[in-house]
C-alpha positions in Angstrom: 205.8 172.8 34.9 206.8 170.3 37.6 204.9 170.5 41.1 207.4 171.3 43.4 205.8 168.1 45.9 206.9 165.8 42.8 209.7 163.3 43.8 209.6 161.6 40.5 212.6 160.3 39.8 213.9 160.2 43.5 214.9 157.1 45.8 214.0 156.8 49.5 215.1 155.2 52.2 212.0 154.5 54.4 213.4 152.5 58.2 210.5 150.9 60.1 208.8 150.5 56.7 206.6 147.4 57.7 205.0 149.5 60.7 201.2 151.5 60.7 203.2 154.8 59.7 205.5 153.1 57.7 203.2 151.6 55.3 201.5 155.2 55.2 204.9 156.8 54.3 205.3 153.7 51.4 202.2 155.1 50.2 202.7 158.3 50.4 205.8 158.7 48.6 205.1 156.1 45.9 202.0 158.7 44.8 204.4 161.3 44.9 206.2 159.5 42.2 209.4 158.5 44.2 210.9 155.2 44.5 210.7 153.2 47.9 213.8 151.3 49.5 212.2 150.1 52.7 214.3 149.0 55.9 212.9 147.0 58.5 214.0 144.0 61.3 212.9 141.2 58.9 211.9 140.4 55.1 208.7 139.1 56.0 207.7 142.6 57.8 207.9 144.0 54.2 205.7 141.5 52.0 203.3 142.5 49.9 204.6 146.0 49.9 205.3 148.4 47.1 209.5 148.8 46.7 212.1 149.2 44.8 214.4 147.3 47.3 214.9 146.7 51.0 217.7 147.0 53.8 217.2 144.8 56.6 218.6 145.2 60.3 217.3 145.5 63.6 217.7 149.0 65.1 218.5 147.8 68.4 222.1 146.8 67.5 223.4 150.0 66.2 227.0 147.7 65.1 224.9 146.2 62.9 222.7 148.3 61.2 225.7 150.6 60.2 227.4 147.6 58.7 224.2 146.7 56.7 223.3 150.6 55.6 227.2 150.6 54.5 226.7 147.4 52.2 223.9 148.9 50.9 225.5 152.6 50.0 228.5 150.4 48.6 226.1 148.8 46.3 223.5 151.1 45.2 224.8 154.9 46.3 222.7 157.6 48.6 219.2 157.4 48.2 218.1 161.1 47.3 215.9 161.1 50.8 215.8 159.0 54.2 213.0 159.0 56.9 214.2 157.4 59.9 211.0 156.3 61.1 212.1 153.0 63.2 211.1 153.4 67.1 209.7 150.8 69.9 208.3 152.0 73.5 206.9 150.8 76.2 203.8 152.4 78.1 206.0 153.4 81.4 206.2 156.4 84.2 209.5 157.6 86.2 209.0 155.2 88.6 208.8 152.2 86.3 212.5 152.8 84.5 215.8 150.9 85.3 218.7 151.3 83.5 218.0 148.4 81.2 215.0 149.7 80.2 217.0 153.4 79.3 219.7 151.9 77.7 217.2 149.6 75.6 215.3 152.8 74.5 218.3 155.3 74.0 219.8 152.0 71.8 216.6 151.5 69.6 215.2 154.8 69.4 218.1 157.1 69.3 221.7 155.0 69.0 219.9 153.0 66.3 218.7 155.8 64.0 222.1 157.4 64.4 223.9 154.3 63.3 221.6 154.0 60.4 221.7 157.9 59.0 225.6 158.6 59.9 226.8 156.6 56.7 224.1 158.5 54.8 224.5 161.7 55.4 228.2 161.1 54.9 227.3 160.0 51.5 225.3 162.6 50.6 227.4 165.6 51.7 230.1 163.5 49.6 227.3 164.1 46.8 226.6 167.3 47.6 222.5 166.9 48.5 220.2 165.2 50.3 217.3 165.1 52.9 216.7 163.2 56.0 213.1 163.2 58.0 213.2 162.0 61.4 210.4 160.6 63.1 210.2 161.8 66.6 207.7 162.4 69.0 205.8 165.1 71.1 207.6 163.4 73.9 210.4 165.3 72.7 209.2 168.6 72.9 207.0 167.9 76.6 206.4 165.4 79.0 203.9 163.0 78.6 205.3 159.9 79.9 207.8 157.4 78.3 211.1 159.3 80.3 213.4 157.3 78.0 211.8 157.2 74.8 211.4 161.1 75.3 215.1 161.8 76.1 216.0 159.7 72.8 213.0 161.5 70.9 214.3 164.5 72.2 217.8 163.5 70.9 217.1 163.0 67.7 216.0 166.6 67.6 219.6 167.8 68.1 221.2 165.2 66.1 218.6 166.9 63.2 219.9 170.1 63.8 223.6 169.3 64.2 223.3 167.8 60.5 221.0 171.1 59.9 224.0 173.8 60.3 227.3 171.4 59.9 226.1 169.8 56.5 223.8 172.4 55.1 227.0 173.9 53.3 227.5 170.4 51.7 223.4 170.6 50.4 222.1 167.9 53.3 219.0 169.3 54.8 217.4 167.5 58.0 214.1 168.1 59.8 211.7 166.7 62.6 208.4 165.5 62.9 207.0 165.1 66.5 203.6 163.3 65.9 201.0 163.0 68.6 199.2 160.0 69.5 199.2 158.3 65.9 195.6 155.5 64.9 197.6 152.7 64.1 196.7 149.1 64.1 199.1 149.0 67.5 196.1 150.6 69.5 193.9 148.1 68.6 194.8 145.5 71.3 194.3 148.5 73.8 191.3 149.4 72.9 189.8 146.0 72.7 191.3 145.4 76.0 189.9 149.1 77.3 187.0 150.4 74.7 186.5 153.7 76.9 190.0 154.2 76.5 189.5 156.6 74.0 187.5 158.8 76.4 190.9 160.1 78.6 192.9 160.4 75.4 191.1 162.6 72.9 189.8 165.5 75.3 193.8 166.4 75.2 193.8 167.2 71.7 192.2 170.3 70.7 190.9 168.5 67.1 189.1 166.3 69.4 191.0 163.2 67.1 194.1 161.4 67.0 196.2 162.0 64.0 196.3 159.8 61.1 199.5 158.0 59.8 198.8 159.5 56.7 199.3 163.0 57.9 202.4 162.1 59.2 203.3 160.3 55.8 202.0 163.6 54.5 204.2 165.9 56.2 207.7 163.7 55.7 206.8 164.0 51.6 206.9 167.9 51.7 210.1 168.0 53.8 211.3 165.7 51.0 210.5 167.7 48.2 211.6 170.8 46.5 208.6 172.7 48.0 210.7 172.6 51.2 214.1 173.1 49.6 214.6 176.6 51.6 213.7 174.8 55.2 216.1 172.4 57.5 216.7 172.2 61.3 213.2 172.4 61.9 210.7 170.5 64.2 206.5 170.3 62.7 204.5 168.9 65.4 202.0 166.9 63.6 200.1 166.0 66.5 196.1 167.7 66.2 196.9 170.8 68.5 198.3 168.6 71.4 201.2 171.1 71.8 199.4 174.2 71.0 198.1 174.4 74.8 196.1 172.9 77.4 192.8 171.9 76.0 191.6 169.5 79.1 193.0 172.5 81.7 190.7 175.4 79.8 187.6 173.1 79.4 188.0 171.4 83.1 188.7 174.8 85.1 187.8 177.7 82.7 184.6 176.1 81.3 183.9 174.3 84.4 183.0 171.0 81.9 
């Protein structure tokens, strides 16, 4: 019998797919047996990487990326699964955000990925099936900094859930990851710059780690496959117990460490 985590046979759509958890999704889903269309700002972000074709647009011009997803449904179809991965932020608190810097995230991190999955999942309610991940964040689900990357995080949430009940009739399931901080080659200039940075992040996360892309990568191939066929409109953080509670508050004032 066929595992139910197969995806042989399948096409997905992977956006941000020359990025740390990008190139751990490509992974992923090529061992699951499924065939890789990666999306990214530029060809040369995608060189040297394992696909069956790639979509190219930048994220931050939501005109544009529509017009290029259309071209590439009126060419090839619906792929049989999208994970909007694409996303950009900036290290910033309240005080730090104008509205330049809002609209630029709401654009890239929210606009963009609706731009880019709004021909699909028209497509594939046309069809009659089809599964979209998106990749959001635990700034979606509680404040950690980032005030506009987390409002368009936490956006993408109810987008996922708006395609959840109004297309689940039509066989389009949609779901939400909300990683935690993510060990990917973009904290390597901060921890050269800032080796005991390490030492203020991890005590907030109860596995005493950060997660790895492939866990994320992990997660997005079982909401794609048939082993998750019965689940949509949900949100899996995947973020080492960050959201579970307040490791820091019990050690610091309960433990007294």
């Amino acid at each position: 019998m066929t595992s139910p985590f197969r995806l042989d046979g399948k096409t997905v759509l992977i956006s941000g797919a020359g990025g740390g958890i990008g190139r751990s999704l490509i992974n992923a889903f090529r061992e699951a047996g499924a065939s890789v269309v990666g999306a990214d700002r530029e060809a040369s972000m995608l060189e040297g990487l394992d696909l069956a074709g790639q979509v190219l647009f930048d994220q931050a011009d939501p005109k544009a990326t529509r017009a290029a997803v259309e071209r590439y449904l009126s060419e090839h179809g619906a792929p049989d699964a999208v994970v909007s991965n694409a996303g950009f932020t900036r290290a910033e608190h309240l005080g730090q955000v104008d509205d330049d810097i809002w609209a630029s995230e709401l654009s890239i991190n929210l606009n963009g990925a609706y731009a880019m999955t709004d021909p699909i999942v028209s497509a594939m309610a046309e069809r009659g099936r089809g599964t979209l991940v998106f990749i959001s964040s635990v700034n979606a689900l509680a404040h950690f900094g980032n005030p506009a990357y987390s409002a368009a995080k936490a956006g993408l949430v109810a987008y996922a859930k708006a395609i959840a009940v109004e297309r689940g009739g039509q066989g389009v399931r949609a779901n939400v990851i909300c990683p935690g901080s993510v060990r990917t080659p973009a904290w390597d200039h901060r921890l050269a710059a800032d080796p005991s940075l390490l030492d203020n992040v991890l005590p907030h996360y109860p596995l005493g780690r950060m997660v790895l892309p492939e866990e994320v990568a992990n997660a997005a191939v079982f909401y794609c496959s048939d082993a998750a066929s019965g689940i949509t409109g949900t949100v899996l953080p995947v973020d080492a117990g960050l959201t579970a509670g307040n490791l820091r508050f019990v050690d610091e004032v309960l433990r007294g460490k």
